[in-house]
N, CA, C and O atoms as a GROMACS GRO file, in nm:
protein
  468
    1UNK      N    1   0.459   1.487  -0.818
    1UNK     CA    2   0.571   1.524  -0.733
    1UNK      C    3   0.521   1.583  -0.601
    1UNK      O    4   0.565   1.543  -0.493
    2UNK      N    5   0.432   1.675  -0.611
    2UNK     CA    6   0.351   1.721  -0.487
    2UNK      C    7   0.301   1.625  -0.399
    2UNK      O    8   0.320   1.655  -0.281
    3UNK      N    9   0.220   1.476  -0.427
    3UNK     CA   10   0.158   1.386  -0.366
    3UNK      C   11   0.304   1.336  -0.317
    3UNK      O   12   0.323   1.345  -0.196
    4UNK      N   13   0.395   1.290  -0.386
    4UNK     CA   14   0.542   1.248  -0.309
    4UNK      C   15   0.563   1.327  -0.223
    4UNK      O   16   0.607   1.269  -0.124
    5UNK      N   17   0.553   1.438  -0.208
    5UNK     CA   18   0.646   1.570  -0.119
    5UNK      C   19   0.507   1.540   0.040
    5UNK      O   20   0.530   1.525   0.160
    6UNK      N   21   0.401   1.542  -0.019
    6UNK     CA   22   0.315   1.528   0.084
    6UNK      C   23   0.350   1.380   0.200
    6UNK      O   24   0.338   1.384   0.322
    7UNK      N   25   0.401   1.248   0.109
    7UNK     CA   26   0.343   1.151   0.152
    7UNK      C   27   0.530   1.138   0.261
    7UNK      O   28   0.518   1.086   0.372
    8UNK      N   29   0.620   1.167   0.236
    8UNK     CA   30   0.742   1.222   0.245
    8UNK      C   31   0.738   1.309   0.354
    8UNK      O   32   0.812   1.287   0.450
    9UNK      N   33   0.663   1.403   0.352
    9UNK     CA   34   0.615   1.486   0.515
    9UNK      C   35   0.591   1.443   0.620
    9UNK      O   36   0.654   1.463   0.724
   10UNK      N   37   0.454   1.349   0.597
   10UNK     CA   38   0.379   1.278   0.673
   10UNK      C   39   0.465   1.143   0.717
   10UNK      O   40   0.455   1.114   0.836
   11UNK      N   41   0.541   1.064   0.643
   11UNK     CA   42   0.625   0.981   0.712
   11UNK      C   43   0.745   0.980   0.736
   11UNK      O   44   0.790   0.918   0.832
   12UNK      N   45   0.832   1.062   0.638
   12UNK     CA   46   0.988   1.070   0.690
   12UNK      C   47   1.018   0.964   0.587
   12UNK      O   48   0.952   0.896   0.509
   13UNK      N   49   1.176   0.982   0.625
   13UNK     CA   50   1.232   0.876   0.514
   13UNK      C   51   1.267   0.720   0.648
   13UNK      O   52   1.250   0.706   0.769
   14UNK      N   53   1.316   0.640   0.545
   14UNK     CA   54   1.363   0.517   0.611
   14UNK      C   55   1.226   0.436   0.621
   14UNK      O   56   1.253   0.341   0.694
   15UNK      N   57   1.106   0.428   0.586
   15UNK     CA   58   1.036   0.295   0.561
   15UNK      C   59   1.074   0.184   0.468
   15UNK      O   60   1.187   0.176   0.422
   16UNK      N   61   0.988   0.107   0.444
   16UNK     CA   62   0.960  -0.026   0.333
   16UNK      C   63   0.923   0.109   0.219
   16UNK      O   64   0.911   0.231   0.228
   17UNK      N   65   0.917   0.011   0.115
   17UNK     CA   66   0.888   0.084  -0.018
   17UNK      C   67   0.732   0.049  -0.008
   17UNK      O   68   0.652   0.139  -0.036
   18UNK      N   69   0.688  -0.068   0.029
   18UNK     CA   70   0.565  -0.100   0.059
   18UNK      C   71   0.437   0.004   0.078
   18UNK      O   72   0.326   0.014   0.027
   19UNK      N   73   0.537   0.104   0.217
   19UNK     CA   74   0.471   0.181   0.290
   19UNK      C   75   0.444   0.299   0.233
   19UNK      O   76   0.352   0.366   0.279
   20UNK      N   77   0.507   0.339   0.141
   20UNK     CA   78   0.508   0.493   0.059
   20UNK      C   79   0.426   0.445  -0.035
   20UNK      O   80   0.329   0.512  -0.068
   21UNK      N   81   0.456   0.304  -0.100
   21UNK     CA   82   0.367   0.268  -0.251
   21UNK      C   83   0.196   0.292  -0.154
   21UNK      O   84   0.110   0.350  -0.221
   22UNK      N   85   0.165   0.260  -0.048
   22UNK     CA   86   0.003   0.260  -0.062
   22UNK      C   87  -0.016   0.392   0.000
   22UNK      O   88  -0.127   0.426  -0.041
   23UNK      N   89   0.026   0.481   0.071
   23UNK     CA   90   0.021   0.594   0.133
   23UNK      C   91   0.035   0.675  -0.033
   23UNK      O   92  -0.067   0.731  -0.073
   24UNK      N   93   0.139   0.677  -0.108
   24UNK     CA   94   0.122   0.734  -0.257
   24UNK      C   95   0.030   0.712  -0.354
   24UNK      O   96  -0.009   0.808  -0.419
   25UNK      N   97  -0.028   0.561  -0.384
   25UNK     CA   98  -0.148   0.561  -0.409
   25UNK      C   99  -0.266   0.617  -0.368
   25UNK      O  100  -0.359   0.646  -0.444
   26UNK      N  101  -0.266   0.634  -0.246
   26UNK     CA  102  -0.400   0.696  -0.166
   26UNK      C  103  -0.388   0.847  -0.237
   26UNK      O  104  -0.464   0.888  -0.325
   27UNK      N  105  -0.282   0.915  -0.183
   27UNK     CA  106  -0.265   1.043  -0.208
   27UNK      C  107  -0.309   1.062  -0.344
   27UNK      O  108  -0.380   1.160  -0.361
   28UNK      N  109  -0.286   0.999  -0.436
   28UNK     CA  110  -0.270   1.042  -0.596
   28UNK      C  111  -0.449   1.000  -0.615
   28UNK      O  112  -0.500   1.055  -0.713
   29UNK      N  113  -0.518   0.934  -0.553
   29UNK     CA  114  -0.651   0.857  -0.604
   29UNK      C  115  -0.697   0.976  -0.499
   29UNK      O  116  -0.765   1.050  -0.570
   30UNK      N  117  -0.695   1.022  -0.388
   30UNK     CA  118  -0.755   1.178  -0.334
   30UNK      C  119  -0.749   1.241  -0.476
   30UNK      O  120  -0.855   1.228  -0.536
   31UNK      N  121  -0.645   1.311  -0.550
   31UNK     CA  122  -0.643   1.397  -0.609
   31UNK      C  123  -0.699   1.347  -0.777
   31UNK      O  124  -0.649   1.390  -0.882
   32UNK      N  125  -0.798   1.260  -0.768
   32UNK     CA  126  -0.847   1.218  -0.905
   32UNK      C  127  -0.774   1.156  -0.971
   32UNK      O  128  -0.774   1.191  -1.089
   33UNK      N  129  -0.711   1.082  -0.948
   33UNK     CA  130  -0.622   1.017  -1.048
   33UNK      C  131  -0.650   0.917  -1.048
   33UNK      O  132  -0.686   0.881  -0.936
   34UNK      N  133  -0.658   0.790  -1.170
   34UNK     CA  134  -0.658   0.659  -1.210
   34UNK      C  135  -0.491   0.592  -1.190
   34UNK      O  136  -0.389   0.597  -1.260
   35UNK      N  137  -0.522   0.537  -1.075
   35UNK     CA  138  -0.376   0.472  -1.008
   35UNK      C  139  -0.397   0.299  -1.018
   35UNK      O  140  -0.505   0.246  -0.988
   36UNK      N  141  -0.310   0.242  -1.052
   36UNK     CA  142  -0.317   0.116  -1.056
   36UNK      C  143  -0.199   0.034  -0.989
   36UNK      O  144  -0.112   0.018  -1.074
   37UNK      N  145  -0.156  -0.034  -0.848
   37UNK     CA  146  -0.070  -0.056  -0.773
   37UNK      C  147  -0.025  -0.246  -0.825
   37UNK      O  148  -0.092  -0.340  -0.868
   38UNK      N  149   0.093  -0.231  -0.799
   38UNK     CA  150   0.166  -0.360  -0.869
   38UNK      C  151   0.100  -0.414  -0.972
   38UNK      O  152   0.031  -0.516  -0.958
   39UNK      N  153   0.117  -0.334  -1.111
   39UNK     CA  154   0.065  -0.371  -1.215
   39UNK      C  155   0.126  -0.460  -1.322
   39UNK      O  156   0.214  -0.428  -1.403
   40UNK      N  157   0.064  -0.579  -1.310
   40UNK     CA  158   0.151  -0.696  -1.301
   40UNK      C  159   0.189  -0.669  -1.504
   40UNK      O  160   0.078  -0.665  -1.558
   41UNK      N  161   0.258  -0.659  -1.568
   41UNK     CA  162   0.325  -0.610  -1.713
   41UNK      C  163   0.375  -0.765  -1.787
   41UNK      O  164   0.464  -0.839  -1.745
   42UNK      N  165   0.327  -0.777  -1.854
   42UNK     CA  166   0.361  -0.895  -1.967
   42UNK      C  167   0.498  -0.879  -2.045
   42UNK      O  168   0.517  -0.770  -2.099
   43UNK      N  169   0.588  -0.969  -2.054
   43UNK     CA  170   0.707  -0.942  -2.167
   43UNK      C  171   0.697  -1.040  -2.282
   43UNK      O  172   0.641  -1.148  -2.261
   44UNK      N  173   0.755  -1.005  -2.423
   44UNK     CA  174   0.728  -1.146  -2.497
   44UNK      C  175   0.921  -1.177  -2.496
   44UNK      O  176   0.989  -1.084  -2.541
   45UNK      N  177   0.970  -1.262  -2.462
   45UNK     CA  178   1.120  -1.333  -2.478
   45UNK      C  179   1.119  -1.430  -2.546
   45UNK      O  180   1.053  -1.525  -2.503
   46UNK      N  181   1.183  -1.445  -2.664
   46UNK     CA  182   1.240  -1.606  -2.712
   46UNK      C  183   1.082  -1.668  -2.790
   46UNK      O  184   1.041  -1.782  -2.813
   47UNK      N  185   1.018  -1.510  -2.814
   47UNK     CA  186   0.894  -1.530  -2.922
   47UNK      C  187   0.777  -1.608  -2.817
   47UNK      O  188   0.679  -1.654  -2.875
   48UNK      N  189   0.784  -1.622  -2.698
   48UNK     CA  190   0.676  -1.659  -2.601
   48UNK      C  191   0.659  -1.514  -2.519
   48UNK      O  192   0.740  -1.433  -2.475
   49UNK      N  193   0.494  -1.525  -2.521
   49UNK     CA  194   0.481  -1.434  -2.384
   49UNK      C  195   0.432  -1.440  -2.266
   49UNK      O  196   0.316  -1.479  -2.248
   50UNK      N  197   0.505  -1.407  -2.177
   50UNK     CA  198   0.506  -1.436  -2.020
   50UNK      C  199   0.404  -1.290  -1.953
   50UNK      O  200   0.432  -1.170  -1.950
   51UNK      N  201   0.291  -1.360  -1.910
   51UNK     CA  202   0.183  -1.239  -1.859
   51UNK      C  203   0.208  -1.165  -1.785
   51UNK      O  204   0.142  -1.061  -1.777
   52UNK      N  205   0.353  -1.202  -1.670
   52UNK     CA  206   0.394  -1.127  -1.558
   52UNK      C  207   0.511  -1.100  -1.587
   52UNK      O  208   0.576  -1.128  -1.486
   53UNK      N  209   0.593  -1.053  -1.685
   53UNK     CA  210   0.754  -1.026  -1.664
   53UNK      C  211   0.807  -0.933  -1.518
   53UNK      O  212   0.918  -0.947  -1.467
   54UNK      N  213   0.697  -0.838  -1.470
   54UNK     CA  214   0.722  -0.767  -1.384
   54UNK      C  215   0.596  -0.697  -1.342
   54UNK      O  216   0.493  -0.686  -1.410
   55UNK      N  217   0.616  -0.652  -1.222
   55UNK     CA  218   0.527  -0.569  -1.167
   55UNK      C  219   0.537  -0.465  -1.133
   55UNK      O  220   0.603  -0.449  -1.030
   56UNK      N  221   0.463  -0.309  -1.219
   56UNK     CA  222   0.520  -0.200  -1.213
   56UNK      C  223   0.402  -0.157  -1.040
   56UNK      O  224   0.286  -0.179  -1.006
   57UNK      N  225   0.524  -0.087  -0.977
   57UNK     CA  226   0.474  -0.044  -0.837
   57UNK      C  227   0.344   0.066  -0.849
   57UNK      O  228   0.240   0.054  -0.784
   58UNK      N  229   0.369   0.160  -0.934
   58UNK     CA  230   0.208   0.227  -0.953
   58UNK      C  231   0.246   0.291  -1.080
   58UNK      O  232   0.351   0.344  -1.117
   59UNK      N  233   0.079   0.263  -1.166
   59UNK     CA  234   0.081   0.304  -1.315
   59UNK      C  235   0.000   0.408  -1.280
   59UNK      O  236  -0.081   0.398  -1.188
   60UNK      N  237   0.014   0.516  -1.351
   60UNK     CA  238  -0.061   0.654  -1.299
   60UNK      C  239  -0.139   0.716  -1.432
   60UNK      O  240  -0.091   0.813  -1.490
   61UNK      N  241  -0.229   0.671  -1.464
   61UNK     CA  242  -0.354   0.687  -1.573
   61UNK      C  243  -0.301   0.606  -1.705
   61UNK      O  244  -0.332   0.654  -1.813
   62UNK      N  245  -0.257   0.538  -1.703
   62UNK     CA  246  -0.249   0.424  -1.806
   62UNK      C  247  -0.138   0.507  -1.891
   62UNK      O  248  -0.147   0.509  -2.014
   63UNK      N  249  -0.017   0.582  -1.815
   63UNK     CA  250   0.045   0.654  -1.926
   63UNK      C  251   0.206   0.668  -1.819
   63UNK      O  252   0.313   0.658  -1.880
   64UNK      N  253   0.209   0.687  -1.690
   64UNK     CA  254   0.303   0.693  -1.628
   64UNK      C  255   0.352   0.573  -1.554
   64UNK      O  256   0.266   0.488  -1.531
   65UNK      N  257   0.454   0.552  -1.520
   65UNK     CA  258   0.481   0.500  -1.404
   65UNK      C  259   0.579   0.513  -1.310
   65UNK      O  260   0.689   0.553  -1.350
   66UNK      N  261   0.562   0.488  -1.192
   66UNK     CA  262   0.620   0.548  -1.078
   66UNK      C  263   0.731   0.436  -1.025
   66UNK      O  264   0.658   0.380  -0.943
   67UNK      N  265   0.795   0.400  -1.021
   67UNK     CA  266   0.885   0.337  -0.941
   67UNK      C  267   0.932   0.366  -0.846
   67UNK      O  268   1.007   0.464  -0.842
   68UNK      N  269   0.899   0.281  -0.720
   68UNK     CA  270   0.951   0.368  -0.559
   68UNK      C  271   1.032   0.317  -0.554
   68UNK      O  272   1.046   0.218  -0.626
   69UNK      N  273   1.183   0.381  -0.418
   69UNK     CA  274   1.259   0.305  -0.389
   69UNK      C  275   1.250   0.390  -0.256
   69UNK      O  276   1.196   0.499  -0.235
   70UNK      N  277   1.345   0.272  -0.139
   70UNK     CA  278   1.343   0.345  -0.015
   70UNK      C  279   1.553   0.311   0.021
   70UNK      O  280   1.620   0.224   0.076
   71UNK      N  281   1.576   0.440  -0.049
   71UNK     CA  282   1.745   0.423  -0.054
   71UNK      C  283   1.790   0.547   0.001
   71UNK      O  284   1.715   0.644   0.011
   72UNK      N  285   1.890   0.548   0.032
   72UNK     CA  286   1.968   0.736   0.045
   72UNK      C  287   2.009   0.740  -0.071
   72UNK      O  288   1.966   0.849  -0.108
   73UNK      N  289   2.074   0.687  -0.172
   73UNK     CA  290   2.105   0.730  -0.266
   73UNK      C  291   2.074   0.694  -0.353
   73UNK      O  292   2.117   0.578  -0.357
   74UNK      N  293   1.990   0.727  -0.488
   74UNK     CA  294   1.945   0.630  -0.636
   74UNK      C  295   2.123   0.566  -0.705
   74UNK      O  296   2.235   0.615  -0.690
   75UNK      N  297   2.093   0.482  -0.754
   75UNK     CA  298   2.197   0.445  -0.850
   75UNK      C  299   2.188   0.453  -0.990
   75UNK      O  300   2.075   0.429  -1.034
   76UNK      N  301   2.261   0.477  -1.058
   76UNK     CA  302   2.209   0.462  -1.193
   76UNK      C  303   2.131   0.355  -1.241
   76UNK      O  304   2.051   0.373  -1.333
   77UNK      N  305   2.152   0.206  -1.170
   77UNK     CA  306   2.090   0.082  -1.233
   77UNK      C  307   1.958   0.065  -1.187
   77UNK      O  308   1.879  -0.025  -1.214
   78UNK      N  309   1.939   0.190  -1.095
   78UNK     CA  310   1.786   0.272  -1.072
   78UNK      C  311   1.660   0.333  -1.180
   78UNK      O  312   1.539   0.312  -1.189
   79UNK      N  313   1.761   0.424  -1.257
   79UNK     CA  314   1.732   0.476  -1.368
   79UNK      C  315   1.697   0.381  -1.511
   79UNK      O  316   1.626   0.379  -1.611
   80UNK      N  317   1.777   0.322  -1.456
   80UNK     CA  318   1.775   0.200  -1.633
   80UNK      C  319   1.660   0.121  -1.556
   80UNK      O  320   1.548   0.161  -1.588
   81UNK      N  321   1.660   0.043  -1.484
   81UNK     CA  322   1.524   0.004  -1.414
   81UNK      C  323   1.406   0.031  -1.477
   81UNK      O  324   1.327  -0.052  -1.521
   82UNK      N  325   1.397   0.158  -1.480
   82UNK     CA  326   1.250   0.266  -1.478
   82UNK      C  327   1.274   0.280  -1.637
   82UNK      O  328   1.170   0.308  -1.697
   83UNK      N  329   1.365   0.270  -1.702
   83UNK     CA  330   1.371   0.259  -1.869
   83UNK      C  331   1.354   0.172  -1.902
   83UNK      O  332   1.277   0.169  -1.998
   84UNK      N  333   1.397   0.068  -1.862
   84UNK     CA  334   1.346  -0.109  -1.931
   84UNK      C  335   1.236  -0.073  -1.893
   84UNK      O  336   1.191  -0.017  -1.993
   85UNK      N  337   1.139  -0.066  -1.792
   85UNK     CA  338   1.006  -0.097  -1.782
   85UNK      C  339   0.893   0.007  -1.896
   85UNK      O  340   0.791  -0.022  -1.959
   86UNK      N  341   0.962   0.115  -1.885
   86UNK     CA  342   0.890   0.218  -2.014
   86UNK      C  343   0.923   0.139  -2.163
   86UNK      O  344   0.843   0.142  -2.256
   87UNK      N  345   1.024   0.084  -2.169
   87UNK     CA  346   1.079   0.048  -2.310
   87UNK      C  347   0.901  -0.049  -2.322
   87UNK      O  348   0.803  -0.045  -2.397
   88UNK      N  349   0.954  -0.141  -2.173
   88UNK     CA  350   0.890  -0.264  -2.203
   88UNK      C  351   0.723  -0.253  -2.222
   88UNK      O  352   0.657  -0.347  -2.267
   89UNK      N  353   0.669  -0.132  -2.184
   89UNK     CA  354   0.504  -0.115  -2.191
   89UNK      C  355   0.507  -0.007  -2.311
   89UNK      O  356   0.405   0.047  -2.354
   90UNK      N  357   0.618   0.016  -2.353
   90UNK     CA  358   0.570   0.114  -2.488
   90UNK      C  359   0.533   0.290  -2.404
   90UNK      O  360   0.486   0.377  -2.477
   91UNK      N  361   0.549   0.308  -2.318
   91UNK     CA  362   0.540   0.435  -2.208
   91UNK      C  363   0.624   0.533  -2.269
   91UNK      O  364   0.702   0.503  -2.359
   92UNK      N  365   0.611   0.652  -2.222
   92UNK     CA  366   0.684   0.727  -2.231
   92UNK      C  367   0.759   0.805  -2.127
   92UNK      O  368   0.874   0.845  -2.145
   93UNK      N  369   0.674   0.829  -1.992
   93UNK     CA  370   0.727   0.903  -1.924
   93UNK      C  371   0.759   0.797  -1.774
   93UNK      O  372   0.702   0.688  -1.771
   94UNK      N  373   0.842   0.833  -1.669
   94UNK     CA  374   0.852   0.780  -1.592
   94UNK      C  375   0.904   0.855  -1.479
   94UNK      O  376   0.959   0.963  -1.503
   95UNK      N  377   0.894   0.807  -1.341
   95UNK     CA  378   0.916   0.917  -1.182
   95UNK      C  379   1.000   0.803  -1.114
   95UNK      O  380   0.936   0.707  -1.072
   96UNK      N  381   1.093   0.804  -1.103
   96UNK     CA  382   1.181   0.766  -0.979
   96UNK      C  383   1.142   0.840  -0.870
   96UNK      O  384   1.173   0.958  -0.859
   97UNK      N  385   1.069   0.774  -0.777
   97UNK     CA  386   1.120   0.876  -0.650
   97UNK      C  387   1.148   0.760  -0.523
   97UNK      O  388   1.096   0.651  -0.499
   98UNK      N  389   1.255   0.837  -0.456
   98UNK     CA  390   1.353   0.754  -0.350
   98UNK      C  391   1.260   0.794  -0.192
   98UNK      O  392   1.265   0.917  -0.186
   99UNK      N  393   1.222   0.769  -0.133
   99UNK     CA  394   1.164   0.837  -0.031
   99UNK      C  395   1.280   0.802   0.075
   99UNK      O  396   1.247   0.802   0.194
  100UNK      N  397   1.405   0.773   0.046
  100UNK     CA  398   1.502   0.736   0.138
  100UNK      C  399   1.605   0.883   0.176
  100UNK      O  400   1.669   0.910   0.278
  101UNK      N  401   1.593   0.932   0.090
  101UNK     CA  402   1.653   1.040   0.072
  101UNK      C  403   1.609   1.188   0.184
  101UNK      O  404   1.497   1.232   0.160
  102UNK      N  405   1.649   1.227   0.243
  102UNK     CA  406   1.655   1.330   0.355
  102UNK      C  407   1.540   1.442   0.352
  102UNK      O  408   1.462   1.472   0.441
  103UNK      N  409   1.557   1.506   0.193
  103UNK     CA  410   1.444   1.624   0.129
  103UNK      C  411   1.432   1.540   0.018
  103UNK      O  412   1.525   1.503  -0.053
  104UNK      N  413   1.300   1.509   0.004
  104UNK     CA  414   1.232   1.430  -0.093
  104UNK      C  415   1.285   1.510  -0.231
  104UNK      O  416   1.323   1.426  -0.313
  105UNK      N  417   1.297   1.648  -0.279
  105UNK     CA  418   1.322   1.689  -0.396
  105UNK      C  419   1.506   1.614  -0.472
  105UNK      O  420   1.563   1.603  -0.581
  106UNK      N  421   1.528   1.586  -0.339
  106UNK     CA  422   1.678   1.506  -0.407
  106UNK      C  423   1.641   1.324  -0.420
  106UNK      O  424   1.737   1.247  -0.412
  107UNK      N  425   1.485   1.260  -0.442
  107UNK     CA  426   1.502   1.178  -0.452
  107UNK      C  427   1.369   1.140  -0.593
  107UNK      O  428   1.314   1.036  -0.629
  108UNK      N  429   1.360   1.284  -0.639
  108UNK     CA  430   1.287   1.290  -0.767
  108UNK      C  431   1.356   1.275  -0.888
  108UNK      O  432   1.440   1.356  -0.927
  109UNK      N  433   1.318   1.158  -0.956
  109UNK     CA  434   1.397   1.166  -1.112
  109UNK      C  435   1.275   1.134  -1.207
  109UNK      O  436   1.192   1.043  -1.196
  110UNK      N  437   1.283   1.219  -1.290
  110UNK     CA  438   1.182   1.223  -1.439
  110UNK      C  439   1.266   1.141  -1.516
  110UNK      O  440   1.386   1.170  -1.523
  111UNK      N  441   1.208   1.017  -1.592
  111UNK     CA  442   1.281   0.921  -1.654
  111UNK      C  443   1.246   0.956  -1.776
  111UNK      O  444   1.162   1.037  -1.738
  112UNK      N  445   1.236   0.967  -1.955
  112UNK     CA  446   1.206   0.985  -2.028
  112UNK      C  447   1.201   0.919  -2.126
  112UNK      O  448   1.270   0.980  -2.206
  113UNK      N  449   1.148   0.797  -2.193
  113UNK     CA  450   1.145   0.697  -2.278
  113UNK      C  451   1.206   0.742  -2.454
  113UNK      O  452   1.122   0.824  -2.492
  114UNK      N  453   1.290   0.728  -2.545
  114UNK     CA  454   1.322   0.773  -2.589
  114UNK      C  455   1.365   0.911  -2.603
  114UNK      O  456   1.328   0.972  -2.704
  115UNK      N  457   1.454   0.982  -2.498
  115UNK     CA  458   1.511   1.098  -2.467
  115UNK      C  459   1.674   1.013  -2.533
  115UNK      O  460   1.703   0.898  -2.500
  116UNK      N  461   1.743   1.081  -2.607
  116UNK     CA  462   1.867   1.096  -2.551
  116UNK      C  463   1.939   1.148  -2.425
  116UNK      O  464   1.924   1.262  -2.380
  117UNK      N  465   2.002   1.071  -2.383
  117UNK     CA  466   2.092   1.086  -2.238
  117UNK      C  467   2.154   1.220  -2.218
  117UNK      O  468   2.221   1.242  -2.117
   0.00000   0.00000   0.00000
């Protein structure tokens, strides 16, 4: 959340999501972290499996993942987003953050993989 709040300082809101995903990678790989950017995620459907179902924007030590968005406001179909993709890697935890949003702390969401709602 700190590397968001930093990278959020330094550019303001209203970029590409592009632009926060490698400026947030940088930040998080300064601070020791094992970051892995568009990490391309396998699904199995209809008993075949497809090597790329999706590409998570940054996996953060083989245990988180981050989903950026560059919106003023998250939507809920934001949130479920960032839950299918935890469902889908077996994850547990997950970070919405919106860098669209005015004060970065209103565009932080902790997603939680089997939490009740």
């Amino acid at each position: 959340m700190d590397a968001a709040f930093h990278v959020h300082s330094a550019l303001g809101p209203g970029l590409l999501e592009t632009v926060y995903e490698v400026a947030l990678e940088h930040e998080l790989k300064k601070r020791g972290l094992a970051v892995k950017r568009q990490e391309p995620v396998g699904i199995v459907y209809d008993g075949i499996r497809f090597e790329e179902g999706f590409r998570a924007d940054l996996v953060v030590g083989d245990c988180v993942i981050i989903e950026l968005k560059s919106v003023e406001a998250v939507a809920p179909v934001h949130k479920k987003q960032l839950l299918t993709y935890l469902r889908l890697t077996n994850k547990k935890l997950g970070l919405l953050v919106s860098f669209g949003a005015p004060v970065i702390k209103d565009g932080l969401f902790r997603v939680v993989n089997g939490l009740e709602e």
